[in-house]
Backbone as a chain_set.jsonl record, in Angstrom:
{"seq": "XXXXXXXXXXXXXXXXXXXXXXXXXXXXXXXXXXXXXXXXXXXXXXXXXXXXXXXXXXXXXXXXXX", "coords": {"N": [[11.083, 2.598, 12.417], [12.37, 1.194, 9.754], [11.293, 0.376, 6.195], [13.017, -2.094, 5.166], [14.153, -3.325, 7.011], [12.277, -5.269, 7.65], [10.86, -8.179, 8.268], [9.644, -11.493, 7.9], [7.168, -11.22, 9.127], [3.717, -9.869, 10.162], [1.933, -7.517, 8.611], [-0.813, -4.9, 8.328], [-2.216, -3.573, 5.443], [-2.8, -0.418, 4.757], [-5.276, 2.162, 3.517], [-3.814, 4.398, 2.754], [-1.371, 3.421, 2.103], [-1.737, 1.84, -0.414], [-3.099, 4.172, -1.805], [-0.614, 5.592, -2.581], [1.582, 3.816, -3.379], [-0.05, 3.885, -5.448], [0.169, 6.545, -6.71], [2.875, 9.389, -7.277], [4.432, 10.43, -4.845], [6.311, 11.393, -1.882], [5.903, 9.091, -0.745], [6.299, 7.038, -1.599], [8.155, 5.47, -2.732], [8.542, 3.984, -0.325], [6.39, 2.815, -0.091], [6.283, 0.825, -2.157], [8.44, -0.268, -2.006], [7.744, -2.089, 0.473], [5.331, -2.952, -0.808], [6.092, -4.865, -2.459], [7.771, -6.489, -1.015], [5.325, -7.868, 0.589], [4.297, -9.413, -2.203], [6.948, -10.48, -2.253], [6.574, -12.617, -0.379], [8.089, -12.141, 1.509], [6.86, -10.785, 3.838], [3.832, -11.17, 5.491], [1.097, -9.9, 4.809], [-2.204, -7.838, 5.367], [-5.278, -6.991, 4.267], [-8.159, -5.52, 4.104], [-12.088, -5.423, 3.787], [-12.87, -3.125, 3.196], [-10.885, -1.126, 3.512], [-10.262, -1.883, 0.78], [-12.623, -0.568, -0.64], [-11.849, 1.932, 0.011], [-9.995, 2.104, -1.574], [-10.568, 2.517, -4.623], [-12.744, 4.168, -4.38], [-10.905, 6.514, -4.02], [-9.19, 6.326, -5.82], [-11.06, 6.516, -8.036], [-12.379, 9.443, -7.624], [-9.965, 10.539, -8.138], [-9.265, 10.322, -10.238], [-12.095, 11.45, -11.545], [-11.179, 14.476, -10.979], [-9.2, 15.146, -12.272]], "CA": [[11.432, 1.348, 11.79], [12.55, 1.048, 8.154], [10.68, -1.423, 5.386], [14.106, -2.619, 4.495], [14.112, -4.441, 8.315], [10.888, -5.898, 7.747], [10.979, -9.5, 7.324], [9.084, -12.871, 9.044], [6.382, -10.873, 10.44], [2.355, -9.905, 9.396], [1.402, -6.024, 8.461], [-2.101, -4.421, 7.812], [-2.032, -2.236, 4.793], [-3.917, 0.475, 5.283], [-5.655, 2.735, 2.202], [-2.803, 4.857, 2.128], [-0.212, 2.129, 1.662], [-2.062, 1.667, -2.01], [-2.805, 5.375, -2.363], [0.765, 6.418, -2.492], [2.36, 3.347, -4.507], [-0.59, 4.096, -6.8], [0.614, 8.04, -6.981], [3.639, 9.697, -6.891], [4.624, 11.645, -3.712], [7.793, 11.32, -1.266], [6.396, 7.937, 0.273], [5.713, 6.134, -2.927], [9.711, 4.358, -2.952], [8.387, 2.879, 0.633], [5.05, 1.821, -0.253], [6.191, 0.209, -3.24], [9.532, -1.4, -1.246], [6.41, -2.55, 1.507], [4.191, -3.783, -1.305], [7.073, -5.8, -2.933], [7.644, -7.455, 0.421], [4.397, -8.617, 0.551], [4.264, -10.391, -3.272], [7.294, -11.769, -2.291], [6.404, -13.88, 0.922], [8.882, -12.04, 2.771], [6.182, -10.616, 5.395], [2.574, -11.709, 5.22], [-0.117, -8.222, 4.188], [-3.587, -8.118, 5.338], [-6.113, -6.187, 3.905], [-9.871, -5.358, 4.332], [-12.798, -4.831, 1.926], [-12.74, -1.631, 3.504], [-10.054, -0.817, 2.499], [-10.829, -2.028, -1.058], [-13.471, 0.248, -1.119], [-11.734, 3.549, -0.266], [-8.758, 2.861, -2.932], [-11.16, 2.201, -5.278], [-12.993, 5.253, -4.211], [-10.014, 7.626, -3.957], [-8.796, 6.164, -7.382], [-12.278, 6.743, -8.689], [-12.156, 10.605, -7.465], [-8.873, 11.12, -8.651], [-9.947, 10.311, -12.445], [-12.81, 12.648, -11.937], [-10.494, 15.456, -11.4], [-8.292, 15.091, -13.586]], "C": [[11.456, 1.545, 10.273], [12.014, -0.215, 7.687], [11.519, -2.167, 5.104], [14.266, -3.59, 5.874], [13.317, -5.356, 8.306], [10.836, -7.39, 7.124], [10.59, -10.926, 8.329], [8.256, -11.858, 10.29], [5.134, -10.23, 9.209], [2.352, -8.193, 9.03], [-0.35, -5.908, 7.414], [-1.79, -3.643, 6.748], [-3.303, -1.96, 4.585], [-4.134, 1.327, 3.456], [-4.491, 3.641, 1.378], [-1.777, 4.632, 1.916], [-0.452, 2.513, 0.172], [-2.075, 2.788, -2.362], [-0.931, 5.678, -2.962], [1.78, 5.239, -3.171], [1.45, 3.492, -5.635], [-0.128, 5.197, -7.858], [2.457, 8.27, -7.474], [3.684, 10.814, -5.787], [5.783, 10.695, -2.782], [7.621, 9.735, -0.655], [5.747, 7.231, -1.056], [6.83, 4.715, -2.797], [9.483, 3.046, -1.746], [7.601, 2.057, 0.58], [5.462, 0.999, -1.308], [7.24, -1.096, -2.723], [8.267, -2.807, -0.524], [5.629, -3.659, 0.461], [5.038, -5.559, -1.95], [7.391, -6.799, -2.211], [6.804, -8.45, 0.768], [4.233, -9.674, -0.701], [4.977, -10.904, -3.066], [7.114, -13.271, -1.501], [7.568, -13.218, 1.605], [8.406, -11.32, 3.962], [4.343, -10.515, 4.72], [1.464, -10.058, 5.289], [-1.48, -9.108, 4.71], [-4.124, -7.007, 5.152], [-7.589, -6.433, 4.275], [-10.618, -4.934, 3.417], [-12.952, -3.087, 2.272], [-12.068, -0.373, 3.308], [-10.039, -1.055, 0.885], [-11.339, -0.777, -1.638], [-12.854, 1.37, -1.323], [-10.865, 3.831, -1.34], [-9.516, 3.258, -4.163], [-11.794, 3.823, -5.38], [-12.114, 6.211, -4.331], [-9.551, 8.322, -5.396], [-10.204, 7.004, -8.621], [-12.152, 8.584, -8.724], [-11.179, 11.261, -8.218], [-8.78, 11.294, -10.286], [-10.796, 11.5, -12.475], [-11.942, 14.188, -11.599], [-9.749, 15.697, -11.944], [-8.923, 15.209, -14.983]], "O": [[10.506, 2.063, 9.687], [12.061, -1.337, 8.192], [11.065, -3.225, 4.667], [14.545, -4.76, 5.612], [13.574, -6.366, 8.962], [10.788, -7.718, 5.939], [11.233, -11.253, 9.327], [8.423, -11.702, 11.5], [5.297, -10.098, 7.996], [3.354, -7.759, 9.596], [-0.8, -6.474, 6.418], [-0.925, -2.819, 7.045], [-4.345, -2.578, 4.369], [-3.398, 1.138, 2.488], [-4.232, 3.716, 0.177], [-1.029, 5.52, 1.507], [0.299, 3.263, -0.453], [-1.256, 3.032, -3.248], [-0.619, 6.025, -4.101], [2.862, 5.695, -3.542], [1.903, 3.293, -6.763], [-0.017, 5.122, -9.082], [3.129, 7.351, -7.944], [3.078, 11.884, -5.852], [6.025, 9.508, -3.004], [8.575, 9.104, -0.2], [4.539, 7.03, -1.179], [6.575, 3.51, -2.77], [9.837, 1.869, -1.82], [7.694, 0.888, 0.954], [4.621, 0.102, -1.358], [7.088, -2.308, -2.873], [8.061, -3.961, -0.902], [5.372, -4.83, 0.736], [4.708, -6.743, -1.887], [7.333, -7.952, -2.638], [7.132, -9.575, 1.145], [4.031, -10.836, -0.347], [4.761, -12.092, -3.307], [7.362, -14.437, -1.806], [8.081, -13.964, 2.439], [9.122, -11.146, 4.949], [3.898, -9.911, 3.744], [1.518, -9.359, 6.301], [-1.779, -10.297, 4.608], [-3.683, -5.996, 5.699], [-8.03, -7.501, 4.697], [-10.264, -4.275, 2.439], [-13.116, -2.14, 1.504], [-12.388, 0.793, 3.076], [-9.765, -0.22, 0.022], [-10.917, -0.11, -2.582], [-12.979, 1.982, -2.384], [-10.715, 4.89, -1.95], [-9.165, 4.279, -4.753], [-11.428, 4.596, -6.266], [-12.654, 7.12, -4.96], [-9.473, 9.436, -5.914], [-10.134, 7.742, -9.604], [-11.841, 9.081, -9.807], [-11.368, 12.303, -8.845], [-8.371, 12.109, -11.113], [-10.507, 12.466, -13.182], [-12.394, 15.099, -12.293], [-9.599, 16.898, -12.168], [-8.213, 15.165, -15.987]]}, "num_chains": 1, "name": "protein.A"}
């Protein structure tokens, strides 16, 4: 299924949704299409603090090596 179909319906985003529009790497153009989707109201996002945590965490990591 392509994000460009995606429209009047719910999706989970998962940690590496945010990883990868945070980054750059080959699925960045989708996650970012995906995330766009969601700010606009054209398909409803749910998240978890659980997810919170690990971007947060990943993000956090990724500073310290750098």
């Amino acid at each position: 299924m392509k994000i460009s179909n995606l429209k009047d319906c719910s999706v989970f985003i998962d940690t590496n949704i945010l990883i990868y529009a945070f980054t750059t790497t080959r699925f960045t153009p989708a996650c970012e299409e995906l995330l766009e989707k969601v700010r606009n109201g054209v398909v409803k996002g749910h998240i978890n603090s659980t997810v919170i945590d690990e971007f947060f965490h990943k993000v956090l990591l990724m500073q310290v090596y750098t």
